[in-house]
N, C-alpha and C positions, 0 to 999 in steps of 0.2 A: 205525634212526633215519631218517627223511623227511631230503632235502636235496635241494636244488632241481638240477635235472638243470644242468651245466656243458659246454662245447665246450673242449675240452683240446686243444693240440698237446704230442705227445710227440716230442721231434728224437732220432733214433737209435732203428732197428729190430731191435740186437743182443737177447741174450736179457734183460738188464736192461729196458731201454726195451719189449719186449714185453710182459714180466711185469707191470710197473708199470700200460699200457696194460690190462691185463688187469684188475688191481684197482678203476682206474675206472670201466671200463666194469661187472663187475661192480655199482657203486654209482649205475648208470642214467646215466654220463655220457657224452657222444658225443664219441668220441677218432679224433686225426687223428694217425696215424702216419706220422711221415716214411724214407724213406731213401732213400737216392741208387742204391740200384739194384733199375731197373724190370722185372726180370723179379721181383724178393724182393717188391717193391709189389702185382705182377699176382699170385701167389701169394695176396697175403696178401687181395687183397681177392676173388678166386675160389675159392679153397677153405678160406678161413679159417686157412691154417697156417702158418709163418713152422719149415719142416724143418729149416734147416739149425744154426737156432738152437735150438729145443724142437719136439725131431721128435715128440716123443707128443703133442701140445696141439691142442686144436681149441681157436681164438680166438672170443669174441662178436661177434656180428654186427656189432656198436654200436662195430667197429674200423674205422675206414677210412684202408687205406695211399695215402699220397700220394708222390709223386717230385718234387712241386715244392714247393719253399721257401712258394715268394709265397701257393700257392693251401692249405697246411695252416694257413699264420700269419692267412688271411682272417678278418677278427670276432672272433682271438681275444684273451684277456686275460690267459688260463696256459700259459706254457709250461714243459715239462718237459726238463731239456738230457741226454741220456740218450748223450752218445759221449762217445771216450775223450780223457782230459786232452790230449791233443796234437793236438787237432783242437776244442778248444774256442772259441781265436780266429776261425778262420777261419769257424764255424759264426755265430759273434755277429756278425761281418763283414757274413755275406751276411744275417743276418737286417737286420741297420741298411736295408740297400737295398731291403727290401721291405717295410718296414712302420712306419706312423706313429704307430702308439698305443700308449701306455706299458705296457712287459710286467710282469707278476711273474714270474720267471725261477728256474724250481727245478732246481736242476742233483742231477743223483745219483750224478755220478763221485766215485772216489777219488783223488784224487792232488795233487803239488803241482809246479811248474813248474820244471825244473832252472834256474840261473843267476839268472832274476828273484825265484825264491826267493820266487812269490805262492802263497799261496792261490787256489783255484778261483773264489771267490766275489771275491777281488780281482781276479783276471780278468778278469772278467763287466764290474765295475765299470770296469775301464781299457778297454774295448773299446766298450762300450754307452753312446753320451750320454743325459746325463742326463735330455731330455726322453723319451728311451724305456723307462725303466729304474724302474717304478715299485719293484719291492725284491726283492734275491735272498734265498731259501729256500735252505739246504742242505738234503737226507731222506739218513738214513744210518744205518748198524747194522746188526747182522748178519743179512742176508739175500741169501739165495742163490737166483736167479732160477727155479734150475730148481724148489725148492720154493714160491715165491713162485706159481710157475703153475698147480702144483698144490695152490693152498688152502690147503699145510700152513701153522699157526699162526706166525706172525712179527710180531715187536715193531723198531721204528725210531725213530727220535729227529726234530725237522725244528727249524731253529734261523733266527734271521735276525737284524739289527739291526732290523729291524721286527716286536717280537712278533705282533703284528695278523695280519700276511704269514703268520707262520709258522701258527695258528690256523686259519685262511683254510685254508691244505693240511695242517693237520691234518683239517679237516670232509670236506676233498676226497677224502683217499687213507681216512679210518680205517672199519673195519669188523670184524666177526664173526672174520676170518680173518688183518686186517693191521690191529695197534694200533699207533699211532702214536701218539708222547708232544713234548713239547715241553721244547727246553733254551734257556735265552739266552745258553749261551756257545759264540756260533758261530765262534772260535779252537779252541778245545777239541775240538766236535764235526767239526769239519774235518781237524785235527792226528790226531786219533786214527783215522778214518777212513783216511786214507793212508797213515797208517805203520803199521799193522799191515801192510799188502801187503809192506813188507822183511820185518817176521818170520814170515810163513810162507811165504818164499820162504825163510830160514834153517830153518823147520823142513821143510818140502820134505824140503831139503840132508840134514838130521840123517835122517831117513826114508830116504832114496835110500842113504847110508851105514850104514844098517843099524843107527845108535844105540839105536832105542826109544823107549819112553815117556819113563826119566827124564831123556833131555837133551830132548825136545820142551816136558817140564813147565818146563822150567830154562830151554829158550828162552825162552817164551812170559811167563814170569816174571819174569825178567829183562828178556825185550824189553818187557813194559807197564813198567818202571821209568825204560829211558833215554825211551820215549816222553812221561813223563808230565814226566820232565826237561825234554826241551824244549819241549814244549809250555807247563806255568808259565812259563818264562823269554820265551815269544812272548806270553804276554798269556794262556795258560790259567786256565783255576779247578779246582785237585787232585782234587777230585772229579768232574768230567766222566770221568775216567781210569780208573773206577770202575764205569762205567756201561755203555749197550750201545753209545756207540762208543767206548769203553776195552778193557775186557776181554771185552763180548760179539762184539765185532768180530774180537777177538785167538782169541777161542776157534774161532769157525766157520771161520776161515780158516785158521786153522795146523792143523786137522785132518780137512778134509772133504775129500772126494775131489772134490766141488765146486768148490773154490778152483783157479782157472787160476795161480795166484800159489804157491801148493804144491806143483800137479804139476810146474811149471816148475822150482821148488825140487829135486825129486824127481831131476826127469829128472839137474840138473847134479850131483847128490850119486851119480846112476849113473855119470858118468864124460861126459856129452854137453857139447860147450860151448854158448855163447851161443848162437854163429849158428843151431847146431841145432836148440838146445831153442825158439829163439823160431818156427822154420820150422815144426817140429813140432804148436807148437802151434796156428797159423792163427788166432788171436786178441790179443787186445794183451793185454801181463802188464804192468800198472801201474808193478809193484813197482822192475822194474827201473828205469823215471826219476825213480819218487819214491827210491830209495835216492841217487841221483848228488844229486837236490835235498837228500836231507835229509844228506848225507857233509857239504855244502854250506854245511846251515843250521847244524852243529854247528861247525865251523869259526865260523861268525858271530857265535855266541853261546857259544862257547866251552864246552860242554857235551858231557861226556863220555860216546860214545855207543857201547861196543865191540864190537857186535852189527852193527850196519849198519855200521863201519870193515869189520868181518874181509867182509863180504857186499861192498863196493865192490870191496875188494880181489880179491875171488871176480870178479867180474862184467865188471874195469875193469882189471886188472891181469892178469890169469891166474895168481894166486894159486888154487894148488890146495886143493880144499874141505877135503879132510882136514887138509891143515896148519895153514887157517885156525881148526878148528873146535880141534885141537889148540891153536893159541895162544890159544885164548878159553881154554883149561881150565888152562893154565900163566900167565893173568896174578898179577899181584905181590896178594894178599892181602889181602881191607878185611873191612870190617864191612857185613852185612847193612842194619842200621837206618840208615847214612850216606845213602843211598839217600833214604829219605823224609824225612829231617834238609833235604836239598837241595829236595826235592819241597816240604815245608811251610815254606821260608824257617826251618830251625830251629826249629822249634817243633816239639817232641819232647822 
């Protein structure tokens, strides 16, 4: 398809924000890759490689790493917010000081904020005044960066309260190798996006303990039920939960060796605690702040959530995994179909 070449800033040089960087550029667009450290910048824009994130990847030309804020945001009108949930404020902070014209802001983290209990995208919006903030995009679904770089076939979802917006970066990202669909329910595609990262840090745990296939099938099963709990009761629509940031999301991360959020699962199901596994692993594991937000949000809304209770209690208590995983399989006895009776407000 022809589309008119774009100047994209993409903020965050991890493997995600490289990857994405890659699809546009791919698409003839000239992308301005941020990160805040100038030797990874010198890297990427002298030998085209960014090793420490995708050490097999030679990047196109048509990347260029920047380490300043002011001089990647210069003329542009997309940006891509590509760090992790806990560095989002701060990142929309320093953008406000360096730039006047109104963003479209497409953020591609997962997660949601412990205590304020927002959304990513509500975030954005509490952070960003309004004269700067022309519409957030979510893009989400299951894709896994190191495949995203190398071409292989990936479907994503991009949602917004402004359909227009979300459109707009459908034309921008989709291609031969990344299709990208559009949903309007961006509670939905948010909600499903971040809570999957608890359950496959539960199936990690079940992995790391030696369980198997059939409690990973029962996690993940189960985990898209209480997620889709809460997510209706926040303003969801039941079938987003359905889809690829439902269960296509649930599936790639609870079982790819891919998922930072699984091997972390993994590690603690081997016997490693927190401190360890998060040293271990030298990158940010979502899972574990959105589980303390979402232990949080079920409390709020009173929504019965026994997957990510027994995982807080793992992560925040020093509840041992085995015990936890044992008192999932000794709870008090329901019916299957209760589950979607709740999901579809009764209509069953």
């Amino acid at each position: 398809m022809e589309r008119k070449s774009e100047k994209v800033a993409v903020l965050g040089a991890g493997s995600w924000g490289t990857a994405l960087a890659m699809v546009l550029a791919d698409n003839g667009h000239e992308v301005r890759l941020w990160g805040h450290n100038p030797v990874q910048i010198d890297e990427i824009n002298l030998h085209h490689t960014n090793k420490k994130y995708l050490p097999e990847i030679t990047l196109p030309a048509t990347i260029f790493g920047h380490s300043s804020l002011q001089e990647s945001l210069d003329g542009i009108s997309t940006v891509v917010l590509a760090v992790p949930t806990k560095a989002i404020r701060e990142v929309i902070r320093k953008m406000t000081e360096v730039t006047s014209e109104p963003l479209v802001i497409v953020h591609v983290s997962k997660g949601i904020e412990p205590d304020s209990l927002l959304r990513i995208s509500e975030m954005i919006e509490e952070e960003m005044p309004e004269d700067l903030l022309e519409s957030v995009v979510v893009l989400s679904g299951p894709s896994h960066a190191e495949e995203v770089s190398l071409r292989h076939p990936t479907t994503v979802t991009v949602s917004s309260k402004n359909m227009g917006a979300a459109e707009k970066i459908q034309d921008l990202f989709i291609n031969n190798n990344f299709r990208v669909y559009t949903n309007p329910d961006l509670i939905g595609v948010e909600i499903g996006g971040a809570l999957k990262n608890i359950i496959a840090l539960a199936a990690g745990i079940s992995d790391g303990l030696g369980y198997g296939d059939n409690a990973k099938a029962a996690l993940i099963t189960r985990g898209l039920a209480e997620i889709a709990r809460l997510g209706v009761k926040m303003g969801a629509r039941p079938l987003t939960f359905s889809g690829l940031t439902g269960i296509g999301d649930l599936i790639v991360t609870c079982t790819s060796v891919h998922s930072r959020n699984w091997r972390a699962g993994n590690l603690l199901g081997k016997g490693q605690n927190l401190e360890e596994v998060l040293e271990n692993m030298g990158m940010v594991v979502e899972g574990v702040r959105t589980t303390k937000a979402a232990y949080q949000l079920a409390g709020k809304y009173g929504v019965n959530m026994p997957i990510t209770n027994a995982l807080y209690n793992i992560l925040f208590d020093g509840v041992n995994p085995k015990d936890a995983v044992d008192g999932l399989m000794s709870r008090e006895k329901t019916h299957e179909m209760e589950d979607l009776a709740d999901i579809l407000g009764g209509k069953i």
